[in-house]
N, CA, C and O of each residue as an XYZ file, in Angstrom:
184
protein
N       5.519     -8.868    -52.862
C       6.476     -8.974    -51.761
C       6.530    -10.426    -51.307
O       5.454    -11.019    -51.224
N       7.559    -11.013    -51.031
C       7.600    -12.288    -50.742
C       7.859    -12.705    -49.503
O       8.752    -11.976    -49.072
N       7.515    -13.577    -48.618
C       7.511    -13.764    -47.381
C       8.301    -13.413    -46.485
O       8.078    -12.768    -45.461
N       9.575    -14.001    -47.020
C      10.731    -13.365    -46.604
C      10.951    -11.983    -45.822
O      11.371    -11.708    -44.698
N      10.565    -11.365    -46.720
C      10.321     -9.637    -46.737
C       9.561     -9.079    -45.592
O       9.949     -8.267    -44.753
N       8.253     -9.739    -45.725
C       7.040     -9.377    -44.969
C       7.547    -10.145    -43.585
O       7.404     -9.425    -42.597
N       8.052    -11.324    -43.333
C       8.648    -11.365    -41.739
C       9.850    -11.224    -41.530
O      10.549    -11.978    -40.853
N      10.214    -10.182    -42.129
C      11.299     -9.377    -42.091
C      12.729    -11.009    -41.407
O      13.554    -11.067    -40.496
N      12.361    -11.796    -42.287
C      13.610    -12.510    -42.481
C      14.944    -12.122    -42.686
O      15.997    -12.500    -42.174
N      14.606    -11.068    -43.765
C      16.009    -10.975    -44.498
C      16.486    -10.038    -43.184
O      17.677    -10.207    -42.922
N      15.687     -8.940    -42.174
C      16.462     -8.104    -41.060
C      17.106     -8.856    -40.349
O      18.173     -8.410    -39.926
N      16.718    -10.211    -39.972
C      17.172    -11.233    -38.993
C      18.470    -11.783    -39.495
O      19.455    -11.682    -38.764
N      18.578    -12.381    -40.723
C      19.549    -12.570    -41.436
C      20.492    -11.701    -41.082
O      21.189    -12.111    -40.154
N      20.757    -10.674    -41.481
C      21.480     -9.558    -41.561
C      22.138     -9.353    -39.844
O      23.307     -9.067    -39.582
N      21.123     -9.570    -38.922
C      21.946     -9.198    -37.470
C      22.451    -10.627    -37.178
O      23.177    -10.918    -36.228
N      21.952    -11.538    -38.165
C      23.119    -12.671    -37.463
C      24.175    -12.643    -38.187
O      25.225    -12.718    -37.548
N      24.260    -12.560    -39.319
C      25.740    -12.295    -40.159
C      26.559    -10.779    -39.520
O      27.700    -10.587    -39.940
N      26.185    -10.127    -38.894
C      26.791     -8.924    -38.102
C      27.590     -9.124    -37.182
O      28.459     -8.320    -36.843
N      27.344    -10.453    -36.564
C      27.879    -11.159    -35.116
C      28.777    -12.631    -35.602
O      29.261    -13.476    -34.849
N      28.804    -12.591    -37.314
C      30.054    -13.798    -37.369
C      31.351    -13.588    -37.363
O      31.713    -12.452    -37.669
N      32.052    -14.273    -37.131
C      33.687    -14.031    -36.881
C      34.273    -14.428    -38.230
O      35.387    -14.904    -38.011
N      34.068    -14.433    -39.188
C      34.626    -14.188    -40.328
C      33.737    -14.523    -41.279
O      32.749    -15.255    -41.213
N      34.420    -13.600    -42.616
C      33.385    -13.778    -43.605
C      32.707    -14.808    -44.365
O      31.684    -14.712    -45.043
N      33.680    -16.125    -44.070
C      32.610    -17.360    -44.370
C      31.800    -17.153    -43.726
O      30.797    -16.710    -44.286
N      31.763    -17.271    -42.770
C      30.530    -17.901    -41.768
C      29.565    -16.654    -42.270
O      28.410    -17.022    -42.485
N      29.787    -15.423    -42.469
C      28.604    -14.779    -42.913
C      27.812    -15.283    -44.103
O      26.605    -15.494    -44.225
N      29.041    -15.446    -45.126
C      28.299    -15.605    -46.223
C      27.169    -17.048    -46.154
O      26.301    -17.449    -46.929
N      27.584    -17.451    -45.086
C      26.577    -18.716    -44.787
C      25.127    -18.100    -44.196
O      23.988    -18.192    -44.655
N      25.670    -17.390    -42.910
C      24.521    -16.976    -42.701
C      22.960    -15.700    -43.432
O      21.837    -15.351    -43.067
N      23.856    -15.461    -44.534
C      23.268    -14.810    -45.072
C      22.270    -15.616    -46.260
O      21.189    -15.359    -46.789
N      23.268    -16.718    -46.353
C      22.567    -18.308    -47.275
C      21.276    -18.833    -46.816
O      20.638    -19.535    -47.600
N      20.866    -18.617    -45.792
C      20.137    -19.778    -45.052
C      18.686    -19.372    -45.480
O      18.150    -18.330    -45.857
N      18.385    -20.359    -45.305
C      16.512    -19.583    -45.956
C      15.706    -20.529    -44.672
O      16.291    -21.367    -43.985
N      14.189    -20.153    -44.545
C      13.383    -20.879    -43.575
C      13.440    -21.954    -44.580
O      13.911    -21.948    -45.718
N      12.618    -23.251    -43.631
C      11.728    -24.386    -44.043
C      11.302    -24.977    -42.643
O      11.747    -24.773    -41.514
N      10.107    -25.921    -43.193
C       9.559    -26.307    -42.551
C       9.797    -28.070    -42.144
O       9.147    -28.780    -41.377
N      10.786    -28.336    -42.855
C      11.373    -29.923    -42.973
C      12.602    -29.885    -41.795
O      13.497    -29.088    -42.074
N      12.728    -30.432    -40.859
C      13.410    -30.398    -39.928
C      15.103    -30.784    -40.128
O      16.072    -30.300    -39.541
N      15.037    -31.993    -41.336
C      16.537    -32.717    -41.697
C      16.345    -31.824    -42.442
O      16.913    -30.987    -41.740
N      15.793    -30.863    -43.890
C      16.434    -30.186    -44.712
C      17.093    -29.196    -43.948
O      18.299    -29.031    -44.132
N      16.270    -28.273    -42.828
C      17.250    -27.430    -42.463
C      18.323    -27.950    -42.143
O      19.318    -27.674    -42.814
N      18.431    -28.907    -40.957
C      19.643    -29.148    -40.488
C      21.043    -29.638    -41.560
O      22.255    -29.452    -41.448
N      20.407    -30.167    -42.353
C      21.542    -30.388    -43.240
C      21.631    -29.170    -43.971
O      22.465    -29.341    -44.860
N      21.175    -28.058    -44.010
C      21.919    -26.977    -44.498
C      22.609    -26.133    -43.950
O      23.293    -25.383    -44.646
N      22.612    -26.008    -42.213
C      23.660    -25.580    -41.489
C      25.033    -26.811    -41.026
O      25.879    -26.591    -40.160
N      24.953    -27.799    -41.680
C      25.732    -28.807    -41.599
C      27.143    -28.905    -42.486
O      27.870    -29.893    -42.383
């Protein structure tokens, strides 16, 4: 089982793509993965 899983990431995922206003923006939010690098995340919601 991969981390993801076990802190139930992927449930979190899922209720924020529930609350986007169109299906880009889901398919983004469903894209997003953790990290621990502060500019990688941000440049991936960018």
């Amino acid at each position: 089982m991969n981390n993801h899983t076990t802190l139930e990431f992927d449930k979190i995922l899922e209720q924020l793509a529930d609350n986007a206003q169109s299906a880009a923006v889901k398919t983004r939010c469903l894209a997003l993965v953790p990290s621990l690098n502060e500019a990688e995340g941000l440049s991936s919601i960018s």
